[in-house]
Structures are given as C-alpha cells and as structure tokens.
C-alpha angles and dihedrals in degrees: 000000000000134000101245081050084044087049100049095045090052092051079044096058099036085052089056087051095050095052085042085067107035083052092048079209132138117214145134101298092030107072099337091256123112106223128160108220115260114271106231109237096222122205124256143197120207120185126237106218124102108203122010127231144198110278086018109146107192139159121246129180111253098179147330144204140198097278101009134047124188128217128222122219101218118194106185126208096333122143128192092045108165113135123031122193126177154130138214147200132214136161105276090186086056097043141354121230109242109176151320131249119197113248122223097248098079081038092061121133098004106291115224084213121040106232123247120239112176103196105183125171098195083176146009109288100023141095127180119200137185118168117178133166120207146239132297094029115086135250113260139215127239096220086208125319117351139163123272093173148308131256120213109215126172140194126275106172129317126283127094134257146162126273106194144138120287110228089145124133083265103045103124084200125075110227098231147140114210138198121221088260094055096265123142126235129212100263119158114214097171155087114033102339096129117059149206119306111207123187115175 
C-alpha cells in the first residue's frame, strides 16, 4: 500500500468516526454492532371524566414529547365566560411545571384589549391561575369544547400521579366562571375532571 493509499484510508476512518459521534448512533461500521437507535417512552396525560357537559371545565393532553407533555384547559358549551379563576395540583416529584400558552377561547372576536391570564406556581404541585378580558370587549361561549389554555409540564422522574382542580379547605383560587357583570356561570370544576399523569 502506499502512503498516499495509507493516508486516505486513515482521513477516511477518522471521517466514519466523526459522523459516528456526531450521530450518537450505533450501527454496522460504527462499532460492528448492529444496533436500532432507543425509542424515547414519552409522557402522557390521560383525563379522568367520563361524559362532558355543558359548563364542564376539564384537562386533556395536547402533546407530548420524549421528556415533556402539555394539557389542555378545556371549558365546554358555556356562554358568558369573562373571568376565569383556578388552581390546580400535580405531582411535583413525577413532573415540574414549566410554563402556560393562551388558548383561543378568551381571544375570541378581536379583542380591542388582550386579555390578562396570571399563571403563578408560588410551590411544587400547585398552579394558580386568573384569566380575565376587559371592557369593553364582550364575554364570550365555548361551542363545545374549546381551549382556555395549555399547561407545559415536563418530566421529573417516572412514576404517575394525578393533575386536578384544587377545590380543597386550603385552595387560595376560587374555582369560578364569571360574566362580565360579576355573575357567576354554572361551570363545573369537580369531580374528576383532571386525570392521571404517567411518565415512564
């Protein structure tokens, strides 16, 4: 062999090594081994309630990732939705809460005023939420189920645990629905209207 043939099969192998890496792949001319790359185990929410109704306000999965899953707030067939006050519980030592996105349902009708949601999460395993529009804009309806907001979670280490609405003695949010008068709706924050978080 000569040594312009010796010096082109080393670049060559370095090269192969290099794109082994980079890859953080294991296949036939990386390490000889024949090896599919590991499938991530995401984690997922799944809701407790059974049938919706009308005024329901209940938590859905939106997506989820290998390492994080989103919930969905979820108000059903309610009109006169100005004001929305919660909190909820979930399992701090299964996930951590990372952040919030606006739903459509508050933005509805171009608003002349964005609406306000302070989403605050003052310990591990609680989240405190109040989401109001303004006058003069209107109250607006949830035509069947749509989206208050979404909620990031992700994962802390496996295990499962429950995600749900906090209407406990020590709850610091009134669970509530209010018009743009003050008046309350029928919404229906419990029972069951959370669900099981599951991260493997």
């Amino acid at each position: 062999m000569s040594v312009r043939e010796s010096q082109e099969r080393s670049v060559s192998g370095r090269s192969a090594a290099l794109l082994c890496m980079v890859l953080g792949l294991t296949f036939v001319g990386c390490n000889g081994e024949d090896k599919p790359p590991t499938a991530c185990m995401s984690p997922s929410f799944t809701h407790a309630i059974g049938t919706v109704a009308g005024g329901d306000l209940f938590l859905g999965e939106l997506t989820s990732t290998c390492t994080s899953v989103e919930v969905e707030v979820m108000v059903n067939s309610l009109s006169g939705i100005f004001t929305v006050g919660f909190d909820l519980t979930y399992p701090a030592s299964v996930v951590r809460f990372d952040n919030h996105t606006v739903g459509p349902l508050l933005l509805k009708g171009s608003p002349a005023n964005n609406p306000f949601f302070f989403v605050s999460n003052p310990s591990p395993g609680i989240i405190q939420v109040s989401a109001t529009r303004f006058s003069p804009d209107p109250s607006v309806a949830a035509v069947g189920n749509e989206i208050l907001m979404t909620l990031s979670f992700s994962k802390v280490a496996s295990g499962t645990g429950v995600i749900d609405f906090d209407d406990s003695p020590t709850s610091l949010i009134e669970e509530v629905v209010l018009d743009e008068t003050g008046a309350n709706r029928p919404a229906s924050f419990q029972p069951d209207h959370g669900g099981i978080i599951m991260v493997p």
